[in-house]
C-alpha positions in Angstrom: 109.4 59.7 126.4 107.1 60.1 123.7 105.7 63.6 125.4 109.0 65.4 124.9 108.9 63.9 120.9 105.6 65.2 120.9 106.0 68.6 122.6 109.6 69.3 120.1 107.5 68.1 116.9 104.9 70.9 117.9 107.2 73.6 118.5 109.1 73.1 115.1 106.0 73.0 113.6 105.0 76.2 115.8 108.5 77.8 114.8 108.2 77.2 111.0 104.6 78.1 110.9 105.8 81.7 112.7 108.7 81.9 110.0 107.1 80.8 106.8 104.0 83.6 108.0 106.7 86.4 108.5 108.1 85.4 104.7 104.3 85.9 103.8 104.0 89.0 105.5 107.4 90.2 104.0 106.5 89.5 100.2 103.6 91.4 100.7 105.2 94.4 102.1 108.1 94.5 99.7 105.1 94.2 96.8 103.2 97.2 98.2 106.8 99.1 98.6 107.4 98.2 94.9 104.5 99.7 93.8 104.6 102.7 95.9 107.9 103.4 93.9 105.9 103.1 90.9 102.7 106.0 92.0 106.4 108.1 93.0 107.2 108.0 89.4 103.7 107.9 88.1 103.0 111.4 90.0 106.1 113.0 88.2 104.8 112.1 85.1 101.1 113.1 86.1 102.8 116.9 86.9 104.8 116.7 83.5 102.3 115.9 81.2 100.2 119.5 81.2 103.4 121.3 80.5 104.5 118.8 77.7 100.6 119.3 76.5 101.1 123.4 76.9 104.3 123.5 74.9 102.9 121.2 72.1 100.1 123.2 71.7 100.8 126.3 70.5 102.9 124.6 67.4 100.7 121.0 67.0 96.9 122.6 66.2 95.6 120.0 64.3 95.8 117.6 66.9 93.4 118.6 69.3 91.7 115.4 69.9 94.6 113.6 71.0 95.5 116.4 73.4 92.2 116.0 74.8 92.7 112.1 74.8 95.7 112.6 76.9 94.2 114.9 79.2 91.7 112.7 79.9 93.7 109.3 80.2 95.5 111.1 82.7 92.5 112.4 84.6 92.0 109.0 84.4 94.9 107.5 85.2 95.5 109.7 88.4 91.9 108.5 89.5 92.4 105.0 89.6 92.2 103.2 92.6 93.1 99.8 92.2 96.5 98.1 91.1 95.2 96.5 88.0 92.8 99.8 87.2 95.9 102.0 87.1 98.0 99.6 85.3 95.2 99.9 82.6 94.9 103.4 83.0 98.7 103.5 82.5 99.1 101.5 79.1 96.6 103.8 77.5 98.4 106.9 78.9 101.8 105.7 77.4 100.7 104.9 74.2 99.0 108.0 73.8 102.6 110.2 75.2 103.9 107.8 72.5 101.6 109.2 69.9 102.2 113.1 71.3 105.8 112.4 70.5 105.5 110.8 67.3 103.7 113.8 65.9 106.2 116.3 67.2 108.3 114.8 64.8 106.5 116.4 61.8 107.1 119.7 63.4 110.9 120.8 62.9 110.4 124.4 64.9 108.6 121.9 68.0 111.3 119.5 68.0 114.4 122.7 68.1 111.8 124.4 71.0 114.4 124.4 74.3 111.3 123.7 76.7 109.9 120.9 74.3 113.6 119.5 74.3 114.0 119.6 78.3 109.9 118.2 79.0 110.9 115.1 76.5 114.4 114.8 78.4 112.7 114.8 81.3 110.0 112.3 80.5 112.3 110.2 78.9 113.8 110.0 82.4 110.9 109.5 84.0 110.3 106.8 81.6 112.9 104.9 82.5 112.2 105.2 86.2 109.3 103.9 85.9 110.4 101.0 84.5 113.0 99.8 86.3 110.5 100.3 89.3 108.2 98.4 86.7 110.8 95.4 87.2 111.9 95.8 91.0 107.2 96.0 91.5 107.1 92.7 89.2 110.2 90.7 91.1 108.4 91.4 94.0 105.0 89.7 93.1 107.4 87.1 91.7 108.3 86.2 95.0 105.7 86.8 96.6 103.7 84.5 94.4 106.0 81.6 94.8 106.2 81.6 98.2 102.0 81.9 98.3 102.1 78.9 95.6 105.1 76.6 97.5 104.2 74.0 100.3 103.7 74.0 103.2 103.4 78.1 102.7 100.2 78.0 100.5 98.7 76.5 103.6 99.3 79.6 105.9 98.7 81.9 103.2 95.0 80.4 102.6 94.5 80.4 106.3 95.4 83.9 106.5 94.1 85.1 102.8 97.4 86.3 101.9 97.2 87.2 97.9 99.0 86.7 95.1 99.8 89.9 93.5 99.4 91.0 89.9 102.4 91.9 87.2 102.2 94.9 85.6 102.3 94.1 82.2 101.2 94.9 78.9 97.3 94.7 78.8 96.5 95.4 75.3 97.8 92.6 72.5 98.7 95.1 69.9 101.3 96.5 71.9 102.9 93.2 71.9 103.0 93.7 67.9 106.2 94.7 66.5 105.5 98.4 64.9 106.9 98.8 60.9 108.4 101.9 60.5 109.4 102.9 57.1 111.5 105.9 55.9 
């Protein structure tokens, strides 16, 4: 009698193991698809950025050094290999696209340029892309931190060195900083 107790207790323990390890292999793969969505976007903005640069330059010439800074964030960026390198890479890209746009407002016949007007509608798009693939990439490692965290899961995952993944978020503190602008 106590054999078939036995033998049922090991195969729901057998049965949730193999579930709760699929879950763990699931987060992971949904966190490696969210962030494949985000090198999609990254790319479009890697292809954009000379053009932006080329347009810019022929009315912006006192602002070599931050066209070379963006070159070479990019160059940068591009190169990185791992999740948190690139998301390093990336913050110091955007601020600097930030900065490239900022001082294309001080240049009337820039800002009325058709192809300046279509590369900024077009990053703008990309922008956004990125961040809402920014939010899907973070709910992801969400989940699939909490389940790596939760009992009896943590158990598996430590058996079977499942990770917890890493947000993409803001890396520098002074971009936390609310910016005064004045007019």
């Amino acid at each position: 009698m106590t054999i078939p107790i036995i033998t049922g207790l090991l195969a729901l323990l057998l049965i949730g193991g193999i579930l709760i390890y699929n879950q763990l292999v699931k987060k992971k793969n949904l966190m490696k698809e969210g962030w494949s969505g985000i090198d999609v976007f990254l790319k479009k903005r890697y292809d954009l950025i000379p053009n932006l640069i080329e347009v810019v330059k022929g009315y912006v010439t006192h602002e070599q050094q931050l066209m070379e800074n963006i070159t070479r964030q990019r160059v940068s960026a591009m190169q990185s290999s791992g999740n948190q390198e690139k998301i390093i890479a990336e913050t110091g890209l955007t601020q600097s696209i930030g900065q490239l746009l900022m001082v294309a407002e001080n240049y009337p016949d820039l800002k009325a340029n058709t192809n300046f007007q279509q590369l900024q509608s077009q990053l703008e798009t990309i922008e956004s892309e990125i961040e809402m693939s920014r939010r899907y990439y973070n709910g992801t490692v969400r989940e699939n931190n909490i389940l790596i965290e939760s009992f009896p899961a943590n158990l598996l995952a430590n058996a079977f060195n499942f990770q917890p993944g890493r947000f993409f978020e803001i890396q520098n503190p002074e971009e936390r900083e609310n910016k005064k602008v004045s007019f």
